[in-house]
C-alpha positions in Angstrom: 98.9 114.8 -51.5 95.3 113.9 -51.9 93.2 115.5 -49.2 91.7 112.9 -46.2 87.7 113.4 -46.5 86.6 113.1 -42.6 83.2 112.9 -41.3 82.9 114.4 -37.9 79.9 112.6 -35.1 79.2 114.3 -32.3 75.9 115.5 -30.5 77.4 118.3 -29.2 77.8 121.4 -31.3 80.2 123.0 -29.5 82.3 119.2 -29.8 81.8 119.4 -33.5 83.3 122.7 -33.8 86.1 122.0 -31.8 87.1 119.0 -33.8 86.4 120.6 -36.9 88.3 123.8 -36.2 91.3 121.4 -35.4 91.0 119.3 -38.4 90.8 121.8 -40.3 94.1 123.5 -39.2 95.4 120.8 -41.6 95.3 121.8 -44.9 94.7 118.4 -46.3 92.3 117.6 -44.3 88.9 118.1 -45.2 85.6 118.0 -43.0 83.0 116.9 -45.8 80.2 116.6 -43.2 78.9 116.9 -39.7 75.9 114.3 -37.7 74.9 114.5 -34.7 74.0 111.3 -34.3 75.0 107.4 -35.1 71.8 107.4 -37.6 72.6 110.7 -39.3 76.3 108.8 -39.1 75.6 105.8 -40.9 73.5 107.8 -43.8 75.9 110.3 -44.4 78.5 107.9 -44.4 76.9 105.7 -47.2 76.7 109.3 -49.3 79.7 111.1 -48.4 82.2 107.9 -48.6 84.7 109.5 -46.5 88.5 108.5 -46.1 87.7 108.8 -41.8 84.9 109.6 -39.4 85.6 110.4 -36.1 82.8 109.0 -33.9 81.5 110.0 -30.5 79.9 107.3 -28.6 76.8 108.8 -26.2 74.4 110.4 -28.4 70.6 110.1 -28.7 68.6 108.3 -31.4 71.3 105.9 -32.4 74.7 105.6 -30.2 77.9 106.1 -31.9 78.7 101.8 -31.0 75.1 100.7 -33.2 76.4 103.0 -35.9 80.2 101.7 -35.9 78.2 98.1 -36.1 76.2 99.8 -39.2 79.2 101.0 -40.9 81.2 98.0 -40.6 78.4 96.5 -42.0 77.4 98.4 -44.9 80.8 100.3 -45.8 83.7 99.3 -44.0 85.6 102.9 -43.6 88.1 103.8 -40.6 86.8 104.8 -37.3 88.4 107.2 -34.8 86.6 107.0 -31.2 86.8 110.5 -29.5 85.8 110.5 -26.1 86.4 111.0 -22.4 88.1 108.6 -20.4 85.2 108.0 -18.1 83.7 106.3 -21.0 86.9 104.4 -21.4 85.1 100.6 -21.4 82.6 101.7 -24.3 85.6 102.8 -26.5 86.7 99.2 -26.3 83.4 97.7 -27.0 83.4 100.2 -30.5 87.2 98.8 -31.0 85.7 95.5 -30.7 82.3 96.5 -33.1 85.3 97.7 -35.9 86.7 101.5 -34.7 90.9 101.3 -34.7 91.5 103.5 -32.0 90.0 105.2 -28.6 91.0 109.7 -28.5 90.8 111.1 -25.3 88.1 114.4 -26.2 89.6 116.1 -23.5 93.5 116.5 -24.9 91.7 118.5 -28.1 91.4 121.3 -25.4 94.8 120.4 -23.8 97.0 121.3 -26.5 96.5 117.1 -27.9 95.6 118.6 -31.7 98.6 118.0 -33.1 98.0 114.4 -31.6 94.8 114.0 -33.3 95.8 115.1 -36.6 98.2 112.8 -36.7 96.2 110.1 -35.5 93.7 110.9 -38.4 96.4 111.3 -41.2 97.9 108.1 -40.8 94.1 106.1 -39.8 92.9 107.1 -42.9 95.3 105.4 -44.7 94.6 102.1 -42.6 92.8 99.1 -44.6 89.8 98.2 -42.5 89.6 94.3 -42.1 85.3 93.8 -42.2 85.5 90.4 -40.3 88.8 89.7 -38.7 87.8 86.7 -37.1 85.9 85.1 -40.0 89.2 85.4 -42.0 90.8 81.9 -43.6 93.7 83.4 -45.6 96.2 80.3 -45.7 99.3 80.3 -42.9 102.8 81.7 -44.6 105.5 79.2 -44.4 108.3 81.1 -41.7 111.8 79.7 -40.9 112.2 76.5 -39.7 111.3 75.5 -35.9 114.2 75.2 -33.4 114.3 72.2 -31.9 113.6 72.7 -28.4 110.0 74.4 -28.3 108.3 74.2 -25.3 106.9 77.6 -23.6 107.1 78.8 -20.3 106.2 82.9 -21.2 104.7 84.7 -24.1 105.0 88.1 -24.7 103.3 89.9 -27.4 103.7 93.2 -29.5 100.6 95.6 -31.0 99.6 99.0 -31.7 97.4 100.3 -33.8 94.4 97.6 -34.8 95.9 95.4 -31.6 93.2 95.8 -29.0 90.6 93.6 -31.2 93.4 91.8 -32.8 94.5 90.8 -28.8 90.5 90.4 -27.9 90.4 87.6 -30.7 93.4 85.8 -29.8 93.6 85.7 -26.2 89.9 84.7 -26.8 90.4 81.8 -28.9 92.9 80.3 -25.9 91.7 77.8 -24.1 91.0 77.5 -20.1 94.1 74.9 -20.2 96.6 77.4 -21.6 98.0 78.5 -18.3 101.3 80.3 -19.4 102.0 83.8 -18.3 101.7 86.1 -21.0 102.6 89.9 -20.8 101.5 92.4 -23.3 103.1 95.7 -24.6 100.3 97.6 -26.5 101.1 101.2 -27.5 98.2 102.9 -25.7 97.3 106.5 -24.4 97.4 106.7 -20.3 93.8 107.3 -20.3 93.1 104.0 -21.5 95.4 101.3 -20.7 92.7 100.3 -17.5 89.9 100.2 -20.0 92.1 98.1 -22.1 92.7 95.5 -19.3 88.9 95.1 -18.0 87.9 95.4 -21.8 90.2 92.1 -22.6 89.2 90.8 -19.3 85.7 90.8 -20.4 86.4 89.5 -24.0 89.0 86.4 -22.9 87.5 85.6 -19.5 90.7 85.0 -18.3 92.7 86.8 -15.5 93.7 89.9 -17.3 95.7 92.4 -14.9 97.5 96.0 -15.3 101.2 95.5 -14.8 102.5 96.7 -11.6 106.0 96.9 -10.5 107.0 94.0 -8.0 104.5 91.5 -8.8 105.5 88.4 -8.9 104.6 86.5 -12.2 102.0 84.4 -11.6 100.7 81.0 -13.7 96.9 81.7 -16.1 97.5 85.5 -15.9 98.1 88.1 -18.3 99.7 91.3 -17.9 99.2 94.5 -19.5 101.9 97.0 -19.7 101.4 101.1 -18.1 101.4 103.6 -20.7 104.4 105.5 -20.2 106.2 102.4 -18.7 108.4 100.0 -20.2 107.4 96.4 -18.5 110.5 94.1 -18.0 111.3 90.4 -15.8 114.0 90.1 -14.4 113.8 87.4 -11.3 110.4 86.1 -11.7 109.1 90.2 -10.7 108.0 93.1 -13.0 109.7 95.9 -13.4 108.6 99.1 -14.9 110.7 101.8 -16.0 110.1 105.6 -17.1 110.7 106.8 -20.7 114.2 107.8 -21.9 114.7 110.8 -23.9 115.9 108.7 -27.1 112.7 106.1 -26.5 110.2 106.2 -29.6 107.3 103.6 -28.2 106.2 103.8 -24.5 105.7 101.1 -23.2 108.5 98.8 -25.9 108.1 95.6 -27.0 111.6 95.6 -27.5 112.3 95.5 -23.9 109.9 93.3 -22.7 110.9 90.5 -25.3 114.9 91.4 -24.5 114.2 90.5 -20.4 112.1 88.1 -21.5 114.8 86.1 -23.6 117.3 87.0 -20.9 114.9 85.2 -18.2 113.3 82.4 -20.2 115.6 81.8 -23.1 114.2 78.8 -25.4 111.1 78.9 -23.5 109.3 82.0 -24.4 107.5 82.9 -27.3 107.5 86.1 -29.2 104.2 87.3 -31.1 103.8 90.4 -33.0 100.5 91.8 -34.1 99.3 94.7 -36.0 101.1 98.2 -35.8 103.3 101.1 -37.3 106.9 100.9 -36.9 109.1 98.5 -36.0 108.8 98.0 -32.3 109.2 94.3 -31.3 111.8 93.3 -33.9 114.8 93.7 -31.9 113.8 92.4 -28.9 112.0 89.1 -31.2 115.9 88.8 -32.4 116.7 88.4 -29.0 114.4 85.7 -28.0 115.1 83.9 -31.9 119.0 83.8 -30.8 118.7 82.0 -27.2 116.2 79.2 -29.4 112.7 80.8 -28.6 109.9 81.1 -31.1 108.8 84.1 -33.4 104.9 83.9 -34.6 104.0 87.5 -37.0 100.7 88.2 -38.0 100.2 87.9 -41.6 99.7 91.2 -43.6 95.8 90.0 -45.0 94.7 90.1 -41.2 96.9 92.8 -40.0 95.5 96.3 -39.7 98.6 97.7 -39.6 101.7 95.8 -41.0 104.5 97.4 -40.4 105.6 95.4 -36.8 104.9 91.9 -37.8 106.9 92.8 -41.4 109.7 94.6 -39.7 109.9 91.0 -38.0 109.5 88.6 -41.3 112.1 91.4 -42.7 114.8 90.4 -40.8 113.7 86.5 -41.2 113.5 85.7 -37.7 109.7 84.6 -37.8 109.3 81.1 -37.3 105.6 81.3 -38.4 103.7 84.0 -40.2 100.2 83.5 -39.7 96.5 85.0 -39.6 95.2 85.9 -36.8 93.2 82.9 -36.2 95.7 80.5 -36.6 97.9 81.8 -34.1 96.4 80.9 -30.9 95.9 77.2 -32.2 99.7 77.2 -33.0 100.7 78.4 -29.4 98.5 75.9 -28.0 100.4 73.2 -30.1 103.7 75.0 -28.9 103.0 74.6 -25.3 102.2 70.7 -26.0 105.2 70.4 -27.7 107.7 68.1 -25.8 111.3 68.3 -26.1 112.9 66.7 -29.2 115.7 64.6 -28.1 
């Protein structure tokens, strides 16, 4: 095993140390360089061509979001966001600017290492996508469309890469599109508020932080806890705690299953970039009652193992980029019944 070249960003010294003493518990994991400051960043980041940089956000001279926009810019390289969950919103906007994923800089010191070295052992290995929403790669053909197709709910499925990857879509719906849509994005607890206002901000639509007993509502779109599985049953959310034997907190799998229990031919399945295979089963589900299956396609997705798990089992109706796939659940909702 090669070792993962990281570049650690932080103005404070004692920050930098603590990171770097944890990354370099890791034997192949190797601290090539230290800045403290986005444009000492973007600089050593041009020389040292690391595999990661871990990038902290409030710093003086340049912030850590101008040089994220830099780096994107000039050498697309992966982009881990450590820092505090009062600065929860700013994480987003660097998501947004190109990072992958928001660390809470507080669970270093609260026994969260073993968290971040995993988190940097399997980033590094992520393909960075420079311009996600400029991308025209050409829709996949899927399996054929059932007949009946009209949409009532959509639920949709991301992890890693899926907070920009959900800003663009949601984003590219229009004011008309007035379905319910509920979201299970694997997310720490310190950030799955900042998720919803950050989407809120992006889509401009009504964008809301699942609680249990709401009553599902037209034009709004609901974000699942972390640590909660989100599920319909009756028109009302339920949320349930993690089982010992659960992997992904909150599951796509069992928001899609209640969903094709509840909705059957009328809801619409989407999975977007992330590890594993969360989604598939409960996708299955909805395919079986006569509801529709969209994956992302592998050129836009960050992180394909979810949407392939999905095309793997050849339930996807449509495998598209990201771009295309709010136009085709727009065209899905106008669909009428076919006779």
């Amino acid at each position: 095993m090669e070792d993962i070249k990281v570049l650690v960003v932080d103005d404070s010294s004692f920050a930098r140390s603590l990171i770097c003493e944890t990354l370099s518990s890791d034997p192949h994991i190797k601290v090539v360089g230290e800045a403290k400051n986005g444009r000492s960043a973007v600089e050593l980041s041009s020389v040292l061509k690391p595999d990661l940089i871990t990038m902290d956000l409030t710093m003086p001279d340049m912030d850590g979001l101008e040089a994220i926009r830099l780096i994107m810019h000039r050498l697309p390289t992966p982009i881990l966001v450590i820092t505090s969950k009062a600065d929860a919103q700013s994480g987003f906007a660097a998501i947004a600017a190109g990072a992958l994923e928001v660390f809470d800089k507080a669970n270093i010191a609260n026994s969260g290492y073993d968290s971040l070295l995993y988190k940097v052992r399997f980033l590094a290995k992520v393909r960075v996508i420079r311009h996600l929403q400029n991308n025209k790669v050409a829709p996949m053909q899927g399996t054929s469309l059932p007949a009946c197709s009209s949409v009532d709910v959509v639920g949709i499925a991301s992890s890693t890469g899926g907070p920009k990857a959900l800003s663009l879509l949601l984003s590219s719906l229009p004011s008309s599109f007035d379905r319910p849509i509920f979201i299970a994005q694997h997310i720490g607890k310190q950030f799955d508020q900042g998720l919803a206002t950050f989407l809120q901000r992006t889509t401009k639509k009504n964008v809301v932080l699942a609680e249990a007993g709401m009553k599902i509502s037209r034009a709004v779109i609901y974000i699942a806890p972390a640590g909660s599985h989100l599920i319909i049953q009756d028109t009302t959310i339920v949320l349930s705690s993690r089982k010992p034997q659960d992997m992904y907190v909150p599951s796509a799998n069992n928001l899609f299953a209640s969903l094709a229990k509840e909705f059957r031919s009328r809801a619409v399945a989407i999975v977007l970039t992330g590890m594993g295979d969360d989604g598939a089963e409960g996708a299955s589900q909805i395919a079986l009652q006569g509801g529709v299956v969209i994956a992302q396609d592998e050129q836009t997705s960050a992180v394909f193992g979810m949407p392939k798990a999905v095309i793997d089992r050849n339930i996807a109706h449509k495998v598209l980029p990201l771009d295309k796939i709010g136009p085709a659940l727009v065209a899905l909702a106008c669909k009428e019944r076919q006779r």
